[in-house]
C-alpha positions in Angstrom: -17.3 11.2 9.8 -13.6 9.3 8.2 -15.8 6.1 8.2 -18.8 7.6 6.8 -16.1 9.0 3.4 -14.3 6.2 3.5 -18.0 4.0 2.8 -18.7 6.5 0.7 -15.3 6.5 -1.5 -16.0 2.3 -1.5 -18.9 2.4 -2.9 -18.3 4.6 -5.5 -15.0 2.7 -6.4 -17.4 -0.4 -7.1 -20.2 0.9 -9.0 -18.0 2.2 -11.6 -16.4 -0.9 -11.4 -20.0 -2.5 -12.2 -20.7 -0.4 -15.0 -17.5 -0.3 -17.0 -17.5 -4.5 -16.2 -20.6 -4.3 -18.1 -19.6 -1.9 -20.6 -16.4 -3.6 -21.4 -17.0 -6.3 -25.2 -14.9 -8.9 -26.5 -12.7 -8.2 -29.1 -12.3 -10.1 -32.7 -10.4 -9.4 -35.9 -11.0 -11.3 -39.3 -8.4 -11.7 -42.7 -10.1 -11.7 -46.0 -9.2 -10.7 -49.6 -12.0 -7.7 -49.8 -13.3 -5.3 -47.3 -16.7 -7.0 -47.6 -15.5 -11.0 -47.0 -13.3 -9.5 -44.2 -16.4 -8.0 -42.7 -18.7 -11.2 -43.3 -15.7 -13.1 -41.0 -16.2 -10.4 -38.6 -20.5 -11.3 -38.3 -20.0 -14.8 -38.2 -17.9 -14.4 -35.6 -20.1 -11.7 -33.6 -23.2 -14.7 -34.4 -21.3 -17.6 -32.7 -20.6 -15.7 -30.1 -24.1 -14.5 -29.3 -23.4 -10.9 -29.8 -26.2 -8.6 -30.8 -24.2 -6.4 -32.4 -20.2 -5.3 -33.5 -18.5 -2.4 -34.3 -15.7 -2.3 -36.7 -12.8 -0.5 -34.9 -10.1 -0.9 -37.7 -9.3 -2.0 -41.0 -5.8 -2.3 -42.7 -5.5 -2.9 -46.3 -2.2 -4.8 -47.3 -2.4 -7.4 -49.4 -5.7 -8.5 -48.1 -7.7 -7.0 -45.0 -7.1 -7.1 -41.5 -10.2 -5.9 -40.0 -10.6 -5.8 -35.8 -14.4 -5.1 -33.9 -15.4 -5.0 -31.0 -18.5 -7.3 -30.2 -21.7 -5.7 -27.9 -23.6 -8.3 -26.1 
């Protein structure tokens, strides 16, 4: 019965593994004088990098923009 939980705790341990592995995009961050050319940094990036699509997870304005996504492939 300990050998069948321990299987069992195992294989749970690696499927979640799998899935947040998966789950898990590349980050990228981009400078540019307006929201909108820091932005267009961010897609070019996202586009050589084969991504289908980014989400913007920050943006600091401070003489200029510093703008971070994270890519989803």
């Amino acid at each position: 019965m300990k050998n069948i939980r321990a299987i069992s705790i195992a294989a749970i341990a690696a499927l979640s593994l799998i899935s947040f592995g998966s789950y898990a995009g590349q980050s990228v961050s981009a400078r540019g004088s307006t929201l909108d050319s820091a932005e267009a940094h961010i897609a070019a990036k996202a586009k050589a990098a084969g991504a289908e699509s980014y989400r913007i997870t920050s943006a600091r304005v401070d003489n200029g923009v510093y703008m971070t996504a994270e890519l989803d492939k």
